[in-house]
N, C-alpha and C positions, 0 to 999 in steps of 0.2 A: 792707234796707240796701245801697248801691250798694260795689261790688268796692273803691273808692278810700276810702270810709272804712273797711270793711273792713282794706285795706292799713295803714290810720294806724294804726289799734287793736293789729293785730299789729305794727308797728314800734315804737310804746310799748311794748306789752306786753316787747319784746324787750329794751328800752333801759332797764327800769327795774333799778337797781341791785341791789337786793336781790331779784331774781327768781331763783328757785332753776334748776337744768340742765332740769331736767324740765319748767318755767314755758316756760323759752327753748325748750326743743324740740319743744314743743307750739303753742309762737305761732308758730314758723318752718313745722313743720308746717302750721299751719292756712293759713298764707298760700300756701304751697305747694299742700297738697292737705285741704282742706275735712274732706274726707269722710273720709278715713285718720284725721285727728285726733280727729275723732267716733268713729270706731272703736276709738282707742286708748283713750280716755277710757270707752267704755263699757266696754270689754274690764279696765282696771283695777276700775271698779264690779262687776262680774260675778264678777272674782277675789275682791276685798276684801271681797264682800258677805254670804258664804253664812259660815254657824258658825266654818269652818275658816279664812276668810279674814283675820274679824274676829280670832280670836285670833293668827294670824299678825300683823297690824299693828297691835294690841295691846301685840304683843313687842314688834313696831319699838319704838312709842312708848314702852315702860319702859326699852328697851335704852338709845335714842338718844336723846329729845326729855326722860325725866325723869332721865336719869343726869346727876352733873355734871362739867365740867372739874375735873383734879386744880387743887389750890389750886396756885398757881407756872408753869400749862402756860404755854408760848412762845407768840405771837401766831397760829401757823400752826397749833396744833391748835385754838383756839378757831376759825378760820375754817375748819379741814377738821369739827369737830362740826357750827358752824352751817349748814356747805353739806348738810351729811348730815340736821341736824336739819330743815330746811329742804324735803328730797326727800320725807320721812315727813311731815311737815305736809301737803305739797302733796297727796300722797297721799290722806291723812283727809278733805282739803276736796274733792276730785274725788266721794270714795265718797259723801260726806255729801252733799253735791249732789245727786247720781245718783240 
């Protein structure tokens, strides 16, 4: 795949709305420096991967992705859960890939 579509793909990636921090700063990585980004990527799979990992992000996921907003919450914590919920998602799909 030539460097300029490359580039397109990580500018999409970057641009799309509902892309979590972690999304974005792995496609700006990537477009930056390739390699670093693979790195990072593995380096979470290697974390998340082993007994201890999995129950670690396990937690995340009961803590953050199945707890719910209180009935009533303001607009600004359903969008501070969903950015959180969001970092722990991205997470699961990096490991589960890997």
């Amino acid at each position: 795949m030539s460097r300029a579509v490359e580039k397109v793909k990580a500018d999409m990636r970057l641009n799309r709305s509902n892309a979590s921090f972690l999304q974005r700063y792995l496609a700006w990585l990537r477009s930056e420096n390739p390699d670093g980004a693979d790195l990072l990527e593995a380096d979470l799979i290697e974390v998340f991967s082993d007994e201890k990992g999995l129950r670690v992000l396990k937690l995340l996921e009961k803590a953050v992705v199945k707890s719910p907003c209180p009935d009533g919450s303001d607009d600004r914590a359903l969008r501070e859960k969903n950015a959180v919920m969001n970092f722990v998602l991205d997470i699961e799909r990096i490991v589960s890939n890997g």
